[in-house]
C-alpha positions in Angstrom: 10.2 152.4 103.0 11.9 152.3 106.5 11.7 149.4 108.0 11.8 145.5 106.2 10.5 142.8 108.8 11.4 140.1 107.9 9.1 136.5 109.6 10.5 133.2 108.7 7.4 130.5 109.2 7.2 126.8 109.7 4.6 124.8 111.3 3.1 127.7 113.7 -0.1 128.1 112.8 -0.9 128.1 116.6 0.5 131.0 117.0 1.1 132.9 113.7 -1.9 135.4 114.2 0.0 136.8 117.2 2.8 137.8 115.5 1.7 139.3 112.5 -1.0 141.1 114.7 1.7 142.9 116.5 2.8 143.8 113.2 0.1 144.8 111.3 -1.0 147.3 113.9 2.3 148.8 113.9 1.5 153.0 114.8 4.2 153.0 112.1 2.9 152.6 109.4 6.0 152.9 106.5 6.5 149.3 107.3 6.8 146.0 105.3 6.0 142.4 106.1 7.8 139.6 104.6 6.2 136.6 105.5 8.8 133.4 104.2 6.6 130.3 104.3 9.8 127.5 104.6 7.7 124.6 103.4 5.4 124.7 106.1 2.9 121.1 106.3 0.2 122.8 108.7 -2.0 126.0 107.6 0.6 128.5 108.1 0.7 128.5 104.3 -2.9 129.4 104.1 -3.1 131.6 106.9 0.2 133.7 104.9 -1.9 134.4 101.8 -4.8 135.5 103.9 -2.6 138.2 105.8 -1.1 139.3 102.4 -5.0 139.5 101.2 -5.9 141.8 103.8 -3.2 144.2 104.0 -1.0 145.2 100.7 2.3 145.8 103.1 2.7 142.3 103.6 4.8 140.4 100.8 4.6 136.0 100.7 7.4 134.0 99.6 6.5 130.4 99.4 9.7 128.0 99.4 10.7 124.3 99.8 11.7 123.8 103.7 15.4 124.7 103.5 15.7 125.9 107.4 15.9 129.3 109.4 19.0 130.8 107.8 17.2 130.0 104.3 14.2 131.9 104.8 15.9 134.7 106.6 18.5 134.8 103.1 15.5 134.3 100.7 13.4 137.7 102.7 16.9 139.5 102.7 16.6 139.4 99.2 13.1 140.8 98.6 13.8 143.2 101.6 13.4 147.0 100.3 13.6 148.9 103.7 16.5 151.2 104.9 16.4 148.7 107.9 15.8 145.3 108.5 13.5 143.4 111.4 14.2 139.5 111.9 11.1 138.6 114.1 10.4 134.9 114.4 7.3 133.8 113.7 6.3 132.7 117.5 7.3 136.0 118.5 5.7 139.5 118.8 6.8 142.9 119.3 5.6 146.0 120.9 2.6 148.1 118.8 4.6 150.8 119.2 8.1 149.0 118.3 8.4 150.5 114.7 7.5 154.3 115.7 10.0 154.2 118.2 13.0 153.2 116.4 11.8 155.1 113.3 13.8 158.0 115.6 16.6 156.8 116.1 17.4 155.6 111.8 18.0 159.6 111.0 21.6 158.8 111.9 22.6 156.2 109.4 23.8 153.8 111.8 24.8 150.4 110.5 23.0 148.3 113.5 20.6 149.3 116.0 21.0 147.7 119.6 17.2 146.9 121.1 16.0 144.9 124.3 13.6 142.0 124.7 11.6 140.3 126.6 11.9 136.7 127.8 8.5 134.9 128.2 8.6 131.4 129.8 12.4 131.6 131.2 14.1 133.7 133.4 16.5 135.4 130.7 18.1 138.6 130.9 17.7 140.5 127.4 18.7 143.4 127.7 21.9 145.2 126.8 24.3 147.7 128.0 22.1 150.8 129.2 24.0 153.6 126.5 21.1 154.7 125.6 21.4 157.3 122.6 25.2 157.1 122.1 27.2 155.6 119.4 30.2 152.9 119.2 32.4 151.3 116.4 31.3 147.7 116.6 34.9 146.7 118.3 33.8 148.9 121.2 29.9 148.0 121.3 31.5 144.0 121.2 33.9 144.5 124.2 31.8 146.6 126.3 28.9 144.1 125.9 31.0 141.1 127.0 32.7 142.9 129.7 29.0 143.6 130.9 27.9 140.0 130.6 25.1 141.3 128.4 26.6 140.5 124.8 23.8 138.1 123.3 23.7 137.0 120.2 20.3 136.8 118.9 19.6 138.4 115.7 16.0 139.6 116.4 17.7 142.1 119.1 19.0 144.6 116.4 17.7 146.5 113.8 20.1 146.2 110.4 20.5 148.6 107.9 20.0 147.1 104.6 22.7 148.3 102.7 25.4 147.9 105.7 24.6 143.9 105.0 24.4 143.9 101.4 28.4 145.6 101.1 29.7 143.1 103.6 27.9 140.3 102.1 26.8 139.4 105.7 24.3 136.4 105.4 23.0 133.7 107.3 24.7 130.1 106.9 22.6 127.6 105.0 21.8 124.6 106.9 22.8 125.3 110.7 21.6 125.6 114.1 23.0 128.4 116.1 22.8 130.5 113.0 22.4 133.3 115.2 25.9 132.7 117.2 27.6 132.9 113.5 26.3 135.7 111.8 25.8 138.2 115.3 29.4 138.5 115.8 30.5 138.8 112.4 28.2 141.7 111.7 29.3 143.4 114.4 33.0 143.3 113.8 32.1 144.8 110.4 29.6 147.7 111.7 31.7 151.5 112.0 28.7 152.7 114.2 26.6 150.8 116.2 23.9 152.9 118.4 22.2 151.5 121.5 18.4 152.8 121.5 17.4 151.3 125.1 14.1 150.6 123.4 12.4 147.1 124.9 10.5 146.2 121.9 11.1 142.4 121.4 8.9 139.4 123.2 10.8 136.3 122.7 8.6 133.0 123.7 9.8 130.0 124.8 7.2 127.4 123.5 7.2 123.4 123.6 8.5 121.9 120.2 10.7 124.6 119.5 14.7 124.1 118.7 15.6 125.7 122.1 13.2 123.2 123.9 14.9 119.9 122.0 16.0 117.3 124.2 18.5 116.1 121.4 20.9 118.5 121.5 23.4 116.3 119.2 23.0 118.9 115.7 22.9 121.7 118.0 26.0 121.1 119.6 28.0 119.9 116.3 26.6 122.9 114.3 27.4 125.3 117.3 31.2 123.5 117.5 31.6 124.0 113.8 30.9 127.8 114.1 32.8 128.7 117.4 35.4 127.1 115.0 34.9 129.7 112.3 34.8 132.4 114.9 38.2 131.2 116.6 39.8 131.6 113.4 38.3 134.8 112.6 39.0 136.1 116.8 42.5 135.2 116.4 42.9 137.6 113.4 41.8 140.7 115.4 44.6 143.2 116.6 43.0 144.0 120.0 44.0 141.6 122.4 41.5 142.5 125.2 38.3 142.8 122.5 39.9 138.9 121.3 40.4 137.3 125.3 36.6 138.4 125.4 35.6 136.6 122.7 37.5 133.9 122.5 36.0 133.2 125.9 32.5 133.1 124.8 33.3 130.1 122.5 34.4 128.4 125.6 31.6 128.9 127.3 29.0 128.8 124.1 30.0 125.2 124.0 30.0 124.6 127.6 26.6 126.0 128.0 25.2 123.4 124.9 27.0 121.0 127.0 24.8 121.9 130.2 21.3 121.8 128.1 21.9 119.4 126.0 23.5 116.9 129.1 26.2 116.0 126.0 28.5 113.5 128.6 25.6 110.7 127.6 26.9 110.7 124.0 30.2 109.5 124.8 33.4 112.2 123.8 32.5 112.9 120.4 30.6 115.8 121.5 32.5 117.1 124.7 35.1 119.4 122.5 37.6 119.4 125.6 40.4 121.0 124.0 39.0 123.5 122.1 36.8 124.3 125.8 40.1 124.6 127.5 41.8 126.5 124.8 39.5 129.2 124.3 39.0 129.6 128.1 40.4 132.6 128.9 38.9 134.7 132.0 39.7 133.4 135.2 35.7 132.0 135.9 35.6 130.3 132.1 39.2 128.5 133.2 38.0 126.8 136.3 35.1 125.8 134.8 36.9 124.8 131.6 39.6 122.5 133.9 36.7 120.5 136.0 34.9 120.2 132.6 37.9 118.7 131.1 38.7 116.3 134.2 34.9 114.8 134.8 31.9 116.4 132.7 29.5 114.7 134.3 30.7 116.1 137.7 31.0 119.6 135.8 27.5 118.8 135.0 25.9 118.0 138.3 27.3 120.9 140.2 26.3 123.6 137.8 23.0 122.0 137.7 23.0 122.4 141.2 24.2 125.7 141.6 21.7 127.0 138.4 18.8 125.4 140.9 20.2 127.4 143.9 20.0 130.7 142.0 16.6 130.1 140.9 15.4 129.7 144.6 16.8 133.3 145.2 
């Protein structure tokens, strides 16, 4: 078995048959499904069994609702692939997704680096255009940021299995942002990291969705509590240049929950000045982080002014 995908579901029956349509017409076919119904309250949990009724590749866990990272961990476990897809469950992927990568696994690379596309925002997905070579993670990490095309979501790379199992790398129970947490640490832990330039991934942007939540109060203090983790874990590392870099994307991680989430209304419990300013280490990051620090909702108004301006280009 190659490939392991791996399709968390809660509550999308709306949109389920989309997904596991674009996977069960994969051209590849040495492929299997693991559908990981978290407790879902609509039909998702019927429409699972009928998928794994009409095509012996896909496998159904049912669970109590224990959140993203929990059905991820629990379809990890059942995983028997030499790679591993994370494809959430609103999502799809290209028909031909699977045949394409299935060329570049003859190498044994601990993480393969993919595109996406954005549907309903204007989002950049893609990564640094290497196409075919191979990094250590350190490099693939530092080139990325220094590129401004280092994102963190989990469904952009392809895993192989055993790479996560030795390194125990796992997704933290009971958090938002789980993607922000477990990214970077996979990466520091991966000796070859090869970029495939293969756009494969549709990400959708849908109403009701944790991205779309007005509330941002849990995203912001689950996102605080693992920039902590990474600080402590950056500040370990023996390349100064590869640390600045990351160090700086927990400043601005926070500052851009800040933005969506218009935080100032909750008062200063969830403003994190001094860990903003601390970690604020290119020049851009530091001015932001200083007029952040003096007035957030004057930090807040003019990047929402300036983010209007560049969407009018």
């Amino acid at each position: 078995m190659l490939f392991s995908i791996i399709v968390p579901v809660y509550n999308v029956a709306s949109c389920l048959d989309r997904c596991i349509t674009s996977l069960r017409e994969q051209t590849y076919r040495d492929i299997e499904i693991i559908l990981v119904d978290d407790g879902s309250t609509d039909s998702s949990s019927e429409l699972c069994d009928h998928y794994a009724k009409a095509d012996n590749r896909i496998r159904v866990i049912h669970k109590e609702n224990g959140g993203l990272s929990d059905a991820r961990n629990k379809g990890m476990e059942l995983a028997t692939g030499k790679y591993i897809l994370f494809v959430d469950s609103d999502d799809y992927i290209n028909q031909d997704a699977c045949e394409k990568l299935s060329k570049y696994t003859t190498q044994n690379c601990d993480i393969l680096v993919a595109d996406a596309v954005c549907e309903g925002r204007n989002m950049d997905l893609s990564h640094i255009q290497q196409t075919g070579q191979v990094f250590t993670g350190t490099e693939y990490l530092l080139m990325a940021h220094q590129a401004g095309k280092a994102s963190m979501a989990v469904w952009l790379n392809i895993y192989r299995r055993k790479f996560l199992l030795e390194h125990a790398l796992i997704f933290k129970f009971g958090i938002l942002h789980e993607d922000e947490q477990f990214t970077p640490r996979a990466f520091l832990k991966a000796n070859t990291v090869l970029c495939t330039g293969i756009m494969f991934y549709h990400y959708v942007i849908r109403d009701g969705s944790i991205t779309t939540n007005k509330d941002q109060r849990k995203n912001a203090s689950d996102l605080y509590g693992s920039c902590c983790e990474l600080e402590a874990l950056y500040q370990k590392l023996n390349e100064p240049k590869l640390r600045k870099y990351l160090l700086d994307s927990l400043s601005r991680m926070c500052l851009n929950v800040f933005q969506i989430g218009r935080l100032y209304q909750y008062g200063d419990a969830f403003l994190y000045k001094a860990f903003v300013l601390r970690n604020a280490k290119l020049p851009r990051t530091r001015l932001k982080a200083a007029l952040y620090v003096v007035s957030p909702r004057l930090y807040y108004s003019i990047n929402k002014r300036y983010k209007k301006g560049l969407s009018h280009v």
